[in-house]
BAGUMAR-115743 format. One record per atom (N, C-alpha, C, O): x, y, z. Coordinates in steps of 0.001 Angstrom, whole numbers, plus 500000, padded with zeros to 6 digits. Atoms other than C-alpha are relative to their C-alpha. Layout:
<pts>
XYZ/...
</pts>
This chain:
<pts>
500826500741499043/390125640864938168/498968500903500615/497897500418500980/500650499623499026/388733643634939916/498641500830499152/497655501349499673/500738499493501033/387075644856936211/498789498910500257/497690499437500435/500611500791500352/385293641256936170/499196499696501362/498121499096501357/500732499700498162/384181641571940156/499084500832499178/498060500314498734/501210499023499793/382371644796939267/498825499727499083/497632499975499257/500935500192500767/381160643510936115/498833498746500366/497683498600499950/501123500766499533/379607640751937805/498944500684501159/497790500274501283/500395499201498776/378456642817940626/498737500183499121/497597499730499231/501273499089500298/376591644851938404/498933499431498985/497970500100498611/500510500490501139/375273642465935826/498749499072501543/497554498783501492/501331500828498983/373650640540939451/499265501290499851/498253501286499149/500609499112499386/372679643776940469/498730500423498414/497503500389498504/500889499997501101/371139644479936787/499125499276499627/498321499749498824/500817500769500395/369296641663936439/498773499539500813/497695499121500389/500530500182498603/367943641189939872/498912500580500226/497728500260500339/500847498452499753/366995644791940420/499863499432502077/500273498363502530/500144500517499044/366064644784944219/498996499516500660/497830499653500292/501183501632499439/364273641992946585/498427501125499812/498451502355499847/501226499581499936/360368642756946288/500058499890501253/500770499141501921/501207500165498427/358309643384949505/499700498531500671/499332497594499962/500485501047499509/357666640764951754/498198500022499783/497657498924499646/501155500390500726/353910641553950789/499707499720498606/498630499239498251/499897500172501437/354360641301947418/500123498357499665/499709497838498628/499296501246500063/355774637790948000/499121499275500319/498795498469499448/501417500067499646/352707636936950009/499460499985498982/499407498834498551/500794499864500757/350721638094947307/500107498565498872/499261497685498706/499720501012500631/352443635802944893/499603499183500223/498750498650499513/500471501510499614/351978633025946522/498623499411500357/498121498287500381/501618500777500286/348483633281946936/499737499898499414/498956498949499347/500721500407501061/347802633733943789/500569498962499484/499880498434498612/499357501516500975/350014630680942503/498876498766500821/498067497980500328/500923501177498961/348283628483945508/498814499061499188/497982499859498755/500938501236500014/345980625645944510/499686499604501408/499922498439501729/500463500591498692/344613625628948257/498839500627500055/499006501819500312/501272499126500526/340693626725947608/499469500894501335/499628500723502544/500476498623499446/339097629858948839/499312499369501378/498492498454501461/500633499906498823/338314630025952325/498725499604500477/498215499578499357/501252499879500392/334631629341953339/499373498712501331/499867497619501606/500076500875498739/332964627714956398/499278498296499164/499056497165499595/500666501566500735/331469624938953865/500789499059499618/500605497845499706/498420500716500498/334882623943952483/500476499420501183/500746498222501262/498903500590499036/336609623835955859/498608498944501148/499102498398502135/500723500456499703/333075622146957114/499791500581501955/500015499947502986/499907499543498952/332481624527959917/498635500935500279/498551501815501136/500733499603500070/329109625360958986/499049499424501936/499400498501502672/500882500461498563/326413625055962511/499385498525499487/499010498357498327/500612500808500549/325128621573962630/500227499119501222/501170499074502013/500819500617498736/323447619416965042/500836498873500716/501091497964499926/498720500167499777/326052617922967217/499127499159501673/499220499592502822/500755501136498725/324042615327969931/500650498829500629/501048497703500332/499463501212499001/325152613699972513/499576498627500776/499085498668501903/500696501482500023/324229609817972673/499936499642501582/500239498515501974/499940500621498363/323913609614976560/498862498783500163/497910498603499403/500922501249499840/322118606529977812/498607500349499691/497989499605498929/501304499779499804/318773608274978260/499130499982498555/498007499513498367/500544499786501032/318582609381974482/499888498789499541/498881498542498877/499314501209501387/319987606070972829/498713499079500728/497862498546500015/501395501011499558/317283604036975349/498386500775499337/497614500187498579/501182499715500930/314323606333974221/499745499892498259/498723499570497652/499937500751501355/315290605820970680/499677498968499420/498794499172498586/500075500769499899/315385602485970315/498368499422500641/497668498534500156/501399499862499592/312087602866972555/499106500066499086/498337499186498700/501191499525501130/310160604855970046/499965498948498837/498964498734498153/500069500353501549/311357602769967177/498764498476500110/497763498254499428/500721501085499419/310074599272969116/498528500246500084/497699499354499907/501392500102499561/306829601011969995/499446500390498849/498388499768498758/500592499681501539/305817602374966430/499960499319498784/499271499385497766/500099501209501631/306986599542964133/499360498861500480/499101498043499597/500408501441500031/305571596629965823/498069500448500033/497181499616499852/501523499828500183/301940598422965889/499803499682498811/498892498869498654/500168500015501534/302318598580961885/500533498860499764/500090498686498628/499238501164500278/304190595430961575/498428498549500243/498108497568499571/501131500826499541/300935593765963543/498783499792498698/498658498803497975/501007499790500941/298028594831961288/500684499715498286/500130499087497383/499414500791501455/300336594286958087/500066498601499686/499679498050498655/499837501452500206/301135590897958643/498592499300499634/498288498664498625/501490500254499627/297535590240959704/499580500176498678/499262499162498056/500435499927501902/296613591650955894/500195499251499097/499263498676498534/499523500951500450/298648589777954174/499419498572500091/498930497885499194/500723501480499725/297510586609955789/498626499399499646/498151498268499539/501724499954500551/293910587570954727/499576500018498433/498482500204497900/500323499852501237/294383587484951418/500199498084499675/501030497295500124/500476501318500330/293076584068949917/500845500080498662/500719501100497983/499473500397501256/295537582468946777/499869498755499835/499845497911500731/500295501423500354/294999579582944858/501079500409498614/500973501229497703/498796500427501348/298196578685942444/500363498828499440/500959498018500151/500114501017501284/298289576324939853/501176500000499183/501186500745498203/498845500073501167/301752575430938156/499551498738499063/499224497723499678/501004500607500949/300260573530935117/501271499677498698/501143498887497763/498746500424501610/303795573521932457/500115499080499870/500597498692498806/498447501207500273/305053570385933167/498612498710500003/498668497769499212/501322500750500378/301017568517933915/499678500085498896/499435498993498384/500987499243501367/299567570378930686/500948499288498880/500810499864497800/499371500401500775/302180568044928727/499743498502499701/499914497707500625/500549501826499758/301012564307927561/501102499615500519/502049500400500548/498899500359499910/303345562058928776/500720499322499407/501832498980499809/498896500367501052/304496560595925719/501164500815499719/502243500481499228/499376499183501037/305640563989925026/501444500693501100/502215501515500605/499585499568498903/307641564720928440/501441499660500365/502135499815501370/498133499908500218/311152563867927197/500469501035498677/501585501499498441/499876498656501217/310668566387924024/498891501273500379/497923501563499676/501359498430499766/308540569830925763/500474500154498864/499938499471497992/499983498963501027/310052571839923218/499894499863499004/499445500712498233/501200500491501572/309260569708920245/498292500243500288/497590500805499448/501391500092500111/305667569393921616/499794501036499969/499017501173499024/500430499114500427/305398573166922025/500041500638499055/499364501660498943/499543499497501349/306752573842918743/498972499450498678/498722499916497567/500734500526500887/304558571562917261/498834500542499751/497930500374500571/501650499450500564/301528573380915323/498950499558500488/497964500074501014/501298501245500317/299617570296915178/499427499450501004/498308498940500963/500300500723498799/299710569107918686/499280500858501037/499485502060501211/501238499429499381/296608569535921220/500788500966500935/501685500492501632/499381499573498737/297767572079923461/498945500416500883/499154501479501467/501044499388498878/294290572359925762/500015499274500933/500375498110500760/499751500598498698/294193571463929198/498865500567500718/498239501616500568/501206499701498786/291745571308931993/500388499702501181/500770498541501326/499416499977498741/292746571837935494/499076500618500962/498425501636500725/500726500185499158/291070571602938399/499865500913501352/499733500108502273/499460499386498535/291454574274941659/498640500291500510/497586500625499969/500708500281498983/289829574000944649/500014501412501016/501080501781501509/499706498931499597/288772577269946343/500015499380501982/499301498670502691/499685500474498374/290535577088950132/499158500862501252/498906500433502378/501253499164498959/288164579857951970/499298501139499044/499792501363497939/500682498555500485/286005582918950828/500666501061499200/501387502000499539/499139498817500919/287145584804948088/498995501112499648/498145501025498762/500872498503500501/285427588231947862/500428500403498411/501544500191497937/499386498925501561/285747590110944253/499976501060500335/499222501685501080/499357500448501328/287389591022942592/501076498880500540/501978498991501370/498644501156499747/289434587752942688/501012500501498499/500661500429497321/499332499608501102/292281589091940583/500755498149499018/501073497077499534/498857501370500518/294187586268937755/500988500672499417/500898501597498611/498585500245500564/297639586133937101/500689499122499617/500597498031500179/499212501074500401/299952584351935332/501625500483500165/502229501521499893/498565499911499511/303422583516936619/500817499346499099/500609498295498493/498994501112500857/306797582952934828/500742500123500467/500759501178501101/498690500582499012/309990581660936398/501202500131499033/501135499612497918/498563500257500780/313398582012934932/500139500848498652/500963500639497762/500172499157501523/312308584787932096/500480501357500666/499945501955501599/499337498363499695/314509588094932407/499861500996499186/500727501507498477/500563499042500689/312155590464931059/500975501220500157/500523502222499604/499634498649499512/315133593282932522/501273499477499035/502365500023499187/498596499839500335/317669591982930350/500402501297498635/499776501479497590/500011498748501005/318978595072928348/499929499961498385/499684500860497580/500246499972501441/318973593644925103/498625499666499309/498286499548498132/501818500471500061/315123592733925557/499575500913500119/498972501339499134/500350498393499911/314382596076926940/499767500867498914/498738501317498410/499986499108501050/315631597989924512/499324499955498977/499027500992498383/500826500068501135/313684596483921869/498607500085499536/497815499182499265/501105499275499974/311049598645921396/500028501100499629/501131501608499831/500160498740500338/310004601841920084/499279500610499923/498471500574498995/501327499627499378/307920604049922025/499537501358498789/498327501456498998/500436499390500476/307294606824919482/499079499308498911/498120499879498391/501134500332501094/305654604456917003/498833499160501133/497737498836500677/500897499936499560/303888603416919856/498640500981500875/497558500865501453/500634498877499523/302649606230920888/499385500383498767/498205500038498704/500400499597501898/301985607501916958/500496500874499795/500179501514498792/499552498256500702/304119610639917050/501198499980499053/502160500736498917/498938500266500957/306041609376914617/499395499583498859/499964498923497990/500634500452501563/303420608943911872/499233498965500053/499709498055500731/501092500898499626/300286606751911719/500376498828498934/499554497923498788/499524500817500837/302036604747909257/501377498778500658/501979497844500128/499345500828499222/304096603130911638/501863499824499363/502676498982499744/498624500321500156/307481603396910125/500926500062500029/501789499798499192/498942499550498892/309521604443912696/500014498625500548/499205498261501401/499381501245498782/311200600956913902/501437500020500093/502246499118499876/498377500184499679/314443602082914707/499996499380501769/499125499366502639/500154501054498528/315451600032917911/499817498916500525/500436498431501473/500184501163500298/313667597066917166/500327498871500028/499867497871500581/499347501883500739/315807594320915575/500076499715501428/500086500328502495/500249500279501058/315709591944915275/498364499910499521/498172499234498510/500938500050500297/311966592413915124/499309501369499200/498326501951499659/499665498519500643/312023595506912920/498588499641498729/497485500186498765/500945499736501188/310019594594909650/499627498592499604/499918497741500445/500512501248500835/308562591524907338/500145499970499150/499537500971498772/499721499262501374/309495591695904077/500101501198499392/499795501473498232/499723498913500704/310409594828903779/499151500797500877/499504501957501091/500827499203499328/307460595892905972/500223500278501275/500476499446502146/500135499666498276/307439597937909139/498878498720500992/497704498606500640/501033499916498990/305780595963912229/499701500398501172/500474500867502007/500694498723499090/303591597452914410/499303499045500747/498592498166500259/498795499497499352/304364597227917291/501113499122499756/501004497903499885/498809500429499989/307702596471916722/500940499831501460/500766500548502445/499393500196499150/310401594866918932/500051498454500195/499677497551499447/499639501232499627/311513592052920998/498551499336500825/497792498392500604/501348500241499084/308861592514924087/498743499986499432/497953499253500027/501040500063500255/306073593091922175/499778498353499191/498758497677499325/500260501931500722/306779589119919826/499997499532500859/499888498354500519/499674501185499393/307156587501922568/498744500441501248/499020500532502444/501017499759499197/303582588406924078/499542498340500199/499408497448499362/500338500870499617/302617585883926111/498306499507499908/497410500228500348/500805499885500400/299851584100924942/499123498399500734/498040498018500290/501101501319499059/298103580956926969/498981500918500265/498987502144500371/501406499141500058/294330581434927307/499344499461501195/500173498765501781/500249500260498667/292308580648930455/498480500209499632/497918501162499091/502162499911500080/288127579695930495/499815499399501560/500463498369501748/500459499905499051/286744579644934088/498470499198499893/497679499440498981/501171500260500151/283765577547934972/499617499295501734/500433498647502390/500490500686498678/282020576365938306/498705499227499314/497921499760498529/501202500213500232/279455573766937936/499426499805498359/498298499313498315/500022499829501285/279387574010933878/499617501546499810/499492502012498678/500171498284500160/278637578112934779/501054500219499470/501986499546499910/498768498910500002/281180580206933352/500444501045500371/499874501845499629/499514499434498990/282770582397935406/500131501386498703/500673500925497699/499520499642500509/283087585360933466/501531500768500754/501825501052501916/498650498995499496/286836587298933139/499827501126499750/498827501141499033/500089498635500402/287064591171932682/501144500352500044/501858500464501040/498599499655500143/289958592150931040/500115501814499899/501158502385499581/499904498768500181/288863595920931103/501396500497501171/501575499722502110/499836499255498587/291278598317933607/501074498743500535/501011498344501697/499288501231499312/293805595401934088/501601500897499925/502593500453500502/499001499919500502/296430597985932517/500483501205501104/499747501220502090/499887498782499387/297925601243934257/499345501037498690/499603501033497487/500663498860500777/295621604320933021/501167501181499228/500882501980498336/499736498952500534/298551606333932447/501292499363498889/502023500098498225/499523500798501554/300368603581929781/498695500785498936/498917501545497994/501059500370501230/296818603593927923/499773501178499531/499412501244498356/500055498906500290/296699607233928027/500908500592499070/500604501132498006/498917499171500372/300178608465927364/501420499077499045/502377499567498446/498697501045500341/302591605329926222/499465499074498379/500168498594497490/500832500507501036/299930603936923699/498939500383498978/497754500454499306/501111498637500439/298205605946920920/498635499021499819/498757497803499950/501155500059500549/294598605416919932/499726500076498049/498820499689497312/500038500183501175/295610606020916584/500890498840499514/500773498569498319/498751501114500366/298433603170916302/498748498600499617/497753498276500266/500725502047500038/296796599362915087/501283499614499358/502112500225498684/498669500873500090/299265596548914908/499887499232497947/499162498445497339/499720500623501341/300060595611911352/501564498932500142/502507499129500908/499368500181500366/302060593003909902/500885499024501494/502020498573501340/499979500520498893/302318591371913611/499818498514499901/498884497939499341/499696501425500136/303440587928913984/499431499271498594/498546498416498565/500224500081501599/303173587515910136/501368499068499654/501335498605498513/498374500256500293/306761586152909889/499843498160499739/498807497510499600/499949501196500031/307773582745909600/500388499274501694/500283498057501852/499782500640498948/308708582069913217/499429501142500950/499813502306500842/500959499377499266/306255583435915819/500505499746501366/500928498680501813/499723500332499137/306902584251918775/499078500113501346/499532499725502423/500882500332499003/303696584618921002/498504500399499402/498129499908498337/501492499776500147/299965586065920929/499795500794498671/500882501366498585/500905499359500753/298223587836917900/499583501007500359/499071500905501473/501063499002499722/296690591290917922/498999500124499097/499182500052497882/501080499589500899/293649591991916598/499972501664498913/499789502750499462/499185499134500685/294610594417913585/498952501520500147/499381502664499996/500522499210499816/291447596309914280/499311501064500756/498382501839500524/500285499917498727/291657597091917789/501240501500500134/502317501029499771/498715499451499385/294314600128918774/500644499926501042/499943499784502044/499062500138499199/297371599974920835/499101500014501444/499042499158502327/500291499564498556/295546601662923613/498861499461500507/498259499927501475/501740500514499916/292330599588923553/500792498172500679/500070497541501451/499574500984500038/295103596091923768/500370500157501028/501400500831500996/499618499937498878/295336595831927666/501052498706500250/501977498849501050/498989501072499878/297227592298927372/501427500490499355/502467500085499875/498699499333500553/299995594243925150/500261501158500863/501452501466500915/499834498983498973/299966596826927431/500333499307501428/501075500202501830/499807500603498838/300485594786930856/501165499396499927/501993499413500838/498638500655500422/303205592746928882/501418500981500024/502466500728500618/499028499069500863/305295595780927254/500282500581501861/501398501089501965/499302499735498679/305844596620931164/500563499227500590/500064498499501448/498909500986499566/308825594879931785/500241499377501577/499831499987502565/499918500275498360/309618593136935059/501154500031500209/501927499875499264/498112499498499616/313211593910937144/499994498901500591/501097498876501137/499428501240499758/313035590256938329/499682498601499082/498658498683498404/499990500808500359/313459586824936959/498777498985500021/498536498302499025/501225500271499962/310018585429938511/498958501086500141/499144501802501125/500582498918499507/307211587930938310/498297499753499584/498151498969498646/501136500246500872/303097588008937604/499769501486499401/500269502612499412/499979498667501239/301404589821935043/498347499732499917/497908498601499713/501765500173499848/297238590388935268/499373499978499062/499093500933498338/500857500294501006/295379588718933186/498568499907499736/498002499531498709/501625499338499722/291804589719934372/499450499960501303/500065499635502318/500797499941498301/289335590063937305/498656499065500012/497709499287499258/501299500775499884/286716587526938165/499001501248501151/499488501847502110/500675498925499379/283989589918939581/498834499531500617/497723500049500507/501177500733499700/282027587384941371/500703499027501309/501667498265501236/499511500609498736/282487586089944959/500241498426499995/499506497810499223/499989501448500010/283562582391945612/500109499486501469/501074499776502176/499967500723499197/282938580579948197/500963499038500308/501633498797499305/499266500928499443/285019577967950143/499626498380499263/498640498028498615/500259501630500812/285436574070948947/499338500278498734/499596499335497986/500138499404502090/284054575623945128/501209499209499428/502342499594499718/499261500298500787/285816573408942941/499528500924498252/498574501180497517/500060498965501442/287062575578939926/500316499378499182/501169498577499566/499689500724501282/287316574088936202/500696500521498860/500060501379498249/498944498709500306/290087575645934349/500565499133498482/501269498128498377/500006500856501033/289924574896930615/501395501319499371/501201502527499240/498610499005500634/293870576546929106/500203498790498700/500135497608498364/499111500175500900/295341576928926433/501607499859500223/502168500933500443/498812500030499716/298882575713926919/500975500286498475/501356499479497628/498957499529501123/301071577848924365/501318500639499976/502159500747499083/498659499097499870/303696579703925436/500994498985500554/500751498209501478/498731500282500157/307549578540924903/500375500321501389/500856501452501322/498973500041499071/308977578485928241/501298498679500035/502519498561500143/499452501821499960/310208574935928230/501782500280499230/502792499857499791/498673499724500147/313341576143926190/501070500892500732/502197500711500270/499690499435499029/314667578398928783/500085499342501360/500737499951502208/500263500448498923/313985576255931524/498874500261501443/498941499828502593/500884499415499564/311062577920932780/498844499843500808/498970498702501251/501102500695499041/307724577557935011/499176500811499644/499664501936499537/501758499773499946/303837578514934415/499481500048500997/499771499060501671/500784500227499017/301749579132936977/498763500973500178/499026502166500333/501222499621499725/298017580099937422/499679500295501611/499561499436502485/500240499849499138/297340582083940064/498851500955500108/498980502064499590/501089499325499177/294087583426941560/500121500949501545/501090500653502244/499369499751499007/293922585701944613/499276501511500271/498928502282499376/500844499267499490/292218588174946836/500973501469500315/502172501336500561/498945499057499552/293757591636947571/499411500261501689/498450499643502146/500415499343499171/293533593570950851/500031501672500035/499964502268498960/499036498635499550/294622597290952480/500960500613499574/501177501738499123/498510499678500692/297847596962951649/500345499386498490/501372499707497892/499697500494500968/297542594963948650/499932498846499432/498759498514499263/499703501223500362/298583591769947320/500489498975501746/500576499415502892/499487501118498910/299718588744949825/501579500314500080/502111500204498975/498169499667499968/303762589655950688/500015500119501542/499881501255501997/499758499819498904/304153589008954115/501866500609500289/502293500600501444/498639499211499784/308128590796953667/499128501113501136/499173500956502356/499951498556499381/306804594076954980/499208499659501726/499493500350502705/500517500286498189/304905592749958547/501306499782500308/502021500571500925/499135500109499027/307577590749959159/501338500878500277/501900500865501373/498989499289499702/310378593103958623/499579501269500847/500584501649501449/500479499202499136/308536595869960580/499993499402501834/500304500006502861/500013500771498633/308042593154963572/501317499948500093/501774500565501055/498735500002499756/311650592375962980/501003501524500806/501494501838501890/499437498312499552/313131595870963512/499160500617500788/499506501783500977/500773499263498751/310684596963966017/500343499084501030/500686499650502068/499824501146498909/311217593519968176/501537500404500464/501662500904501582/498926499730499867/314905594008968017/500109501618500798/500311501733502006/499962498590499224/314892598081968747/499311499833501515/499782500545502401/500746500140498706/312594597056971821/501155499085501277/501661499350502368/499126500852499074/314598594051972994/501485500855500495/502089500570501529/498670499155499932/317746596605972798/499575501006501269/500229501296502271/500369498459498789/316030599446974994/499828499498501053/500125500221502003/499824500323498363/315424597018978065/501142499491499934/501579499515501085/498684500373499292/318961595485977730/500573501095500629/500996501082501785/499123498835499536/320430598931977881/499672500903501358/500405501579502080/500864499507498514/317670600012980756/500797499170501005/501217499790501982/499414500990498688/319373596680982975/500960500708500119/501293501327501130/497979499901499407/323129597440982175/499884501639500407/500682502216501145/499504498950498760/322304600764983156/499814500407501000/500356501448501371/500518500246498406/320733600201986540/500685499364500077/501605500150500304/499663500749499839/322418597420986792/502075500754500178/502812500332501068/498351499751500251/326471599180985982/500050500984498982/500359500954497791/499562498731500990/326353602816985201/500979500550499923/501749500806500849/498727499375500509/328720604260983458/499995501917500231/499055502546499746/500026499053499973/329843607886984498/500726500752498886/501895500631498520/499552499215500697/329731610499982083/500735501115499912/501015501849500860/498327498433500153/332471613330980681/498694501317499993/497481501281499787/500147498465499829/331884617165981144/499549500160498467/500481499970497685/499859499433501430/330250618225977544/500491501454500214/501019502132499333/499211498497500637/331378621438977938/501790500036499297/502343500780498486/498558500390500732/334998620073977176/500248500298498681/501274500763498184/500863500697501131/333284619342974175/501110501152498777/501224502339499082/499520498691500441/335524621308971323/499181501070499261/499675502178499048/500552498780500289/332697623229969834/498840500300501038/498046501137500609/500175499338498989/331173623865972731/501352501485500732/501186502697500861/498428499138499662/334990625554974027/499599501372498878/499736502557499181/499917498802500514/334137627590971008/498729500760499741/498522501724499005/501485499235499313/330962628756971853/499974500653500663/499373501714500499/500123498564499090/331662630438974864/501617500298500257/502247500535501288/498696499201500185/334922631433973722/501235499091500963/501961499749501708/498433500672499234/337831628887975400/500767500126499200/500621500737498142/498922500221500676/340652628209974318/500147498074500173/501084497477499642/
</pts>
């Protein structure tokens, strides 16, 4: 017994050897640790601006915001309001009415008249450039499988002046075998209704120069690209290019191929560069061609003056008036209730990084 004592004794004692260091043990354990390195950024103890909302600040706040947005909120709105539009939804008139239980037979139909003459009445002083646009309703130029179908290196040409780079495409990829140029979804389905302007039997001219962004026509569209082999197919799906024109010269393919991120949106289809007067009845000879009608869709002719800020969108006045009216109305409630039932404030020095500022505990 007392053999098998020692031999255990010494077989602990052999195997053991004796306890490490209590720093050693330490050591261990930091290095096993998964608790990350020290560091005033980690434990978020870096200096940082640490303000105290007392009545005085939170009322001048609210102050400033009231007195700076409703100045800009004023003159915005006011802009907006100055811009003269005349809009014309024409899909559902521009249809005989025999034909007004089948649209989408009648637009399908080759054979059938699709010209229209429509009438708008100018409502005050339109300076030029009176810009035109055409509006569509219910078309989701952002949907990703429309998007995608396109392929900017053969529009650009750095992929060979031969155009026969259409990967991306389908299903608008080729024609018998042939590449077309431009290929894709967005580019077939260029919207193609036509628009003649006339006062009086004058004709108004349009100017479709400069309608596009300079740095598409520059950089997105070569000069060496022309459209081959373009709506050649058996089922067409919008406007024609002229085969002898290049990409970057085609401002209507260019205005199109820039997709829109909403469901209704316009798209500029030239500049009248000639002032109009008030009560001017306008004579508006279209071509009614484009397929909306199967989608459930809307047309609309719109005319329209810019300003300062832009287009007509009264959002941005009124949300500036909004949030300045509100921040204002807030800074005299809080001026009453605090004449009216002030509240006494705490000691910031309490404050805990203050305490460790001038050293408390």
């Amino acid at each position: 017994m007392n053999n098998a004592s020692s031999s255990g004794i010494n077989g602990v004692a052999e195997g053991t050897g004796p306890p490490p260091p209590a720093a050693a043990v330490a050591a261990a354990i930091k290095k096993n640790s998964k608790r990350p390195k020290y560091s005033k950024f980690t434990q978020q103890e870096l200096p940082a601006c640490k303000p105290i909302l007392t009545p005085q600040w939170v009322i001048s706040v609210f102050l400033l915001i009231g007195v700076v947005f409703i100045p800009i909120g004023i003159p915005s709105l006011l802009a907006s309001r100055d811009v003269v539009e005349i809009i014309d939804r024409y899909d559902y008139e521009c249809i005989p009415e025999d034909m007004r239980n089948d649209k989408v037979g009648y637009i399908q139909n080759g054979n059938s008249e699709k010209s229209c003459t429509r009438t708008l009445k100018v409502p005050k002083d339109m300076k030029q450039p009176i810009y035109i646009y055409y509006e569509l309703s219910n078309f989701y130029q952002n949907h990703r499988r429309y998007v995608k179908s396109r392929n900017d290196v053969q529009l650009r040409g750095s992929g060979g002046d031969d155009g026969s780079d259409t990967s991306g495409c389908d299903p608008e990829s080729s024609n018998d075998g042939k590449p077309i140029v431009p290929c894709g979804l967005i580019a077939w389905s260029l919207f193609n209704d036509t628009y003649k302007f006339s006062i009086n039997t004058q004709e108004l001219a349009v100017n479709k120069k400069g309608i596009s962004w300079k740095s598409d026509r520059d950089h997105k569209f070569g000069s060496n690209v022309f459209p081959k082999n373009f709506q050649s197919g058996k089922l067409i799906g919008g406007a024609k290019l002229n085969d002898s024109i290049p990409l970057s010269d085609q401002e209507d393919l260019i205005v199109w191929m820039r997709t829109a991120a909403l469901p209704t949106f316009r798209k500029l289809y030239g500049k009248i560069e000639q002032d109009l007067t008030a009560n001017q009845v306008i004579t508006v000879i279209l071509e009614n061609n484009y397929n909306t009608y199967s989608f459930s869709g809307k047309k609309k002719l719109v005319l329209s003056t810019t300003s300062w800020l832009g287009g007509k969108n009264d959002f941005l006045g009124i949300a500036y008036l909004t949030v300045g009216g509100i921040c204002f109305f807030l800074a005299i409630l809080f001026v009453i209730i605090y004449l009216v039932k002030p509240r006494k404030l705490g000691d910031p020095s309490y404050l805990s990084w203050n305490r460790n500022q001038t050293g408390q505990l």
